[in-house]
ROPARO-68977 format. One record per residue (C-alpha): residue in three letters; residue number from 1; z, y negated, x negated. Coordinates in Angstrom, 3 decimals, always signed. Example, Ala and Ser with C-alpha at 12.3 -4.5 7.8 and 13.67 -1.06 7.14 Angstrom:
% ROPARO-68977
type_seq_up_north_east
ALA_1_+7.800_+4.500_-12.300
SER_2_+7.140_+1.060_-13.670
END
This chain:
% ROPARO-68977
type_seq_up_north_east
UNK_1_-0.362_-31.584_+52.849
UNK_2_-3.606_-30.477_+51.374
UNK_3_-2.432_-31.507_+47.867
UNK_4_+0.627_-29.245_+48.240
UNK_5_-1.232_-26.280_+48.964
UNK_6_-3.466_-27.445_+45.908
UNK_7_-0.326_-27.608_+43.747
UNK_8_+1.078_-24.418_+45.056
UNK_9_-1.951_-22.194_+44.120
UNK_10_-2.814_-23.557_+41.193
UNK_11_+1.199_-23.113_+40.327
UNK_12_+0.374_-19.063_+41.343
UNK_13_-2.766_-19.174_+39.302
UNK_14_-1.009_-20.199_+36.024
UNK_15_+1.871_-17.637_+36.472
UNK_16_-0.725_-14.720_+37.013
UNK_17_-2.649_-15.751_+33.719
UNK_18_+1.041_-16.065_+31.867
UNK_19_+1.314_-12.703_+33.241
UNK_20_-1.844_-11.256_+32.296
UNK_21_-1.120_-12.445_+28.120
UNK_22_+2.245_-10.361_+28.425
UNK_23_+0.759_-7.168_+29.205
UNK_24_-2.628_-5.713_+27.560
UNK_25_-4.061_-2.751_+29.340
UNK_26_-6.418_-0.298_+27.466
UNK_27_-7.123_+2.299_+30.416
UNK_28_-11.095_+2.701_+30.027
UNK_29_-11.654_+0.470_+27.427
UNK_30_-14.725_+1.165_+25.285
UNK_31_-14.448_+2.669_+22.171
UNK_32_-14.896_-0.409_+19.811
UNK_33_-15.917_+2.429_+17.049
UNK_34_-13.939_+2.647_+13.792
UNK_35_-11.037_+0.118_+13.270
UNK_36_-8.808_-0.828_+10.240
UNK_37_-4.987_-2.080_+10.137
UNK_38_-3.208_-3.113_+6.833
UNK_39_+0.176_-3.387_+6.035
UNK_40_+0.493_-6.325_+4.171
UNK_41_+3.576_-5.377_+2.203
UNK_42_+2.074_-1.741_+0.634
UNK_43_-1.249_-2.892_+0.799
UNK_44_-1.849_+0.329_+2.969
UNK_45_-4.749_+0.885_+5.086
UNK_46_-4.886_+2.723_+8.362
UNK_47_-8.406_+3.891_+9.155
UNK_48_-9.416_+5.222_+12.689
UNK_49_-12.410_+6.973_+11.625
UNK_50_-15.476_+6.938_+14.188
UNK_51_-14.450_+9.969_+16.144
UNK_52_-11.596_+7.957_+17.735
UNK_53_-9.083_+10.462_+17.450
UNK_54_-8.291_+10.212_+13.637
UNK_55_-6.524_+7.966_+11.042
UNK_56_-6.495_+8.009_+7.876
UNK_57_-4.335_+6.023_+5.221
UNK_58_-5.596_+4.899_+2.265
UNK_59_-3.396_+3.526_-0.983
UNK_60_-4.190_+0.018_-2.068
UNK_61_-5.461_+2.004_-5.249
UNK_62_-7.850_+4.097_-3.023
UNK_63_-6.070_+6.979_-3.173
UNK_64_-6.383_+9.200_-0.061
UNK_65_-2.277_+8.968_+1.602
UNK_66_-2.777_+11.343_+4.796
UNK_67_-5.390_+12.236_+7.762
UNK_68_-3.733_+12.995_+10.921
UNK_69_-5.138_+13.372_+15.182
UNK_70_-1.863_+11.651_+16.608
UNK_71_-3.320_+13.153_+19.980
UNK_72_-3.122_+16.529_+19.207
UNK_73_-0.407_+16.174_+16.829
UNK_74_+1.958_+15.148_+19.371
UNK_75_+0.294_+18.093_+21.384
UNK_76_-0.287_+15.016_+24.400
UNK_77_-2.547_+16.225_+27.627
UNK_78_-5.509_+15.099_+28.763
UNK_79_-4.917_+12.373_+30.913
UNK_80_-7.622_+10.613_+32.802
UNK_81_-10.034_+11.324_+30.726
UNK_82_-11.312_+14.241_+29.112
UNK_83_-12.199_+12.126_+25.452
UNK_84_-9.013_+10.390_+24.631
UNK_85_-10.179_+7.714_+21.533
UNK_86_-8.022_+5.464_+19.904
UNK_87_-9.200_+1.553_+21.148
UNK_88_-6.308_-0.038_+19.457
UNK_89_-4.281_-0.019_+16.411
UNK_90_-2.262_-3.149_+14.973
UNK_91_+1.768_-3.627_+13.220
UNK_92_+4.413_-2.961_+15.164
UNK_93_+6.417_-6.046_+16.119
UNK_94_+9.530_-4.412_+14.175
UNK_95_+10.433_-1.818_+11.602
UNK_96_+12.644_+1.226_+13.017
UNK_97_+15.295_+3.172_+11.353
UNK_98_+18.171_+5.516_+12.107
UNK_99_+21.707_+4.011_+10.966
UNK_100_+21.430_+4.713_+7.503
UNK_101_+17.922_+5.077_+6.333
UNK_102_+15.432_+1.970_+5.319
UNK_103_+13.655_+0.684_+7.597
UNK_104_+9.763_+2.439_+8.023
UNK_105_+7.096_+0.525_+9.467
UNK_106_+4.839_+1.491_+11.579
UNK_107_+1.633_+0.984_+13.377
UNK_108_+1.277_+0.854_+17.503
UNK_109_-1.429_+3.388_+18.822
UNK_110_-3.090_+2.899_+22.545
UNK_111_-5.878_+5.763_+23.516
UNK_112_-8.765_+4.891_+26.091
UNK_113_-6.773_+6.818_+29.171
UNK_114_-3.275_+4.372_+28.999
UNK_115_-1.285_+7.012_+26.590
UNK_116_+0.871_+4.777_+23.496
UNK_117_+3.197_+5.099_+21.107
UNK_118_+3.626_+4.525_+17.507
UNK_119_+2.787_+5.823_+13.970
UNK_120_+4.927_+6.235_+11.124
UNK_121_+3.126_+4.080_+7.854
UNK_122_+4.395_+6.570_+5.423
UNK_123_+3.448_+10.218_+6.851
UNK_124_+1.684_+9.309_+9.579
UNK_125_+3.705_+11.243_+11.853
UNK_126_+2.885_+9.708_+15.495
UNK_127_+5.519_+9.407_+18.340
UNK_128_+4.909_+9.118_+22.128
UNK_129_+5.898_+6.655_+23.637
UNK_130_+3.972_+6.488_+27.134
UNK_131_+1.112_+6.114_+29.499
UNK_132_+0.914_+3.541_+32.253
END
């Protein structure tokens, strides 16, 4: 009996930690200061600078692409906290496009209070896409 209830939990245990890899939360997380993505294909570097609210892109010549606050650009509200910072920027698992156009990639954003969404590689332009 006892090694049924052993086998149970530790069953419950293994499904909460596959659980926990699925899902990455970012409410409150620290502001790991300034951060850098690349696109591998342009060679394309997305800089959040040390404020935590901007990024810049940067050629793979140097050359300065675009500098944009995704937070007030997509005119968000505070939520949660009243110094929204950038604590994560990576790919995004697939390139988007409307029927039609080429496929864009772009980067995934998450802020300190829960807010996300993505960023378009090529203009920067940054769309909402939620807050937990």
């Amino acid at each position: 009996m006892t090694a049924r209830w052993l086998l149970f939990f530790l069953s419950m245990v293994g499904l909460g930690a596959a659980q926990e890899q699925a899902y990455i939360g970012r409410y409150l997380t620290d502001f790991p200061g300034p951060q850098v993505c690349k696109d591998p294909t342009t060679g394309t570097l997305l800089y959040v600078e040390s404020d935590g609210r901007h990024v810049t892109a940067i050629s793979c010549d140097g050359k300065l692409l675009w500098n944009r606050d995704p937070f007030k650009d997509a005119h968000l509200p505070f939520y949660r906290t009243e110094k929204p910072q950038i604590v994560y920027i990576g790919l995004a698992s697939k390139n988007h496009h409307s029927p039609g156009e080429e496929p864009e990639k772009f980067a995934e954003i998450s802020f300190n209070n829960s807010q996300f969404g993505t960023m378009r590689i090529s203009n920067g332009e940054f769309q909402f896409s939620g807050q937990d």
